[in-house]
C-alpha positions as CSV (number, residue, x, y, z in Angstrom):
1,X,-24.1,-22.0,15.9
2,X,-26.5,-21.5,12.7
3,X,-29.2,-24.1,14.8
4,X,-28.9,-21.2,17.6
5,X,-29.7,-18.1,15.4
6,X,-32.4,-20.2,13.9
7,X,-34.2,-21.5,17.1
8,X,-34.2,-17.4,18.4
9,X,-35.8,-16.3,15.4
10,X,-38.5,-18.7,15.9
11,X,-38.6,-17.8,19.6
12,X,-39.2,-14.1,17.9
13,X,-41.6,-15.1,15.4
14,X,-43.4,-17.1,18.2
15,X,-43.6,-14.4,21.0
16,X,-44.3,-11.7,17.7
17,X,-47.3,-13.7,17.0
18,X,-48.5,-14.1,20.3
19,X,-48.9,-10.2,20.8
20,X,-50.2,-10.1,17.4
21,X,-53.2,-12.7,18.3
22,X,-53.6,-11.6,22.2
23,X,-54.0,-13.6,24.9
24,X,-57.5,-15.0,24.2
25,X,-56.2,-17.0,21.1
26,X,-53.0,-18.0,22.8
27,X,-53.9,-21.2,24.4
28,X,-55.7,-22.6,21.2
29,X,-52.3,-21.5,19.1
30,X,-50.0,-23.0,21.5
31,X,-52.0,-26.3,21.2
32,X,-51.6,-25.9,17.6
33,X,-48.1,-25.1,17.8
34,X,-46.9,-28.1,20.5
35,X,-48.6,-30.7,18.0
36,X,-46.5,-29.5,14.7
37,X,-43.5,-29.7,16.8
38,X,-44.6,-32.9,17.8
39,X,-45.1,-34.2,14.5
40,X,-41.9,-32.5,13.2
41,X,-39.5,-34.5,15.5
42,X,-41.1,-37.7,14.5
């Protein structure tokens, strides 16, 4: 249940920041963002 609340924060955080940046940083930050999640579940 606490995993859940934890994972939609950083859903939050994640679509807060992308408004914050706009669209013409998005695709570099989500490059950015699949690799430390990558390396995290290693």
């Amino acid at each position: 249940m606490f995993k859940m609340i934890k994972i939609f924060i950083a859903i939050m955080m994640i679509i807060y920041v992308y408004k914050a940046i706009g669209p013409s940083n998005v695709n570099a930050f989500i490059k950015d963002t699949g690799q430390a999640i990558k390396s995290s579940l290693k």
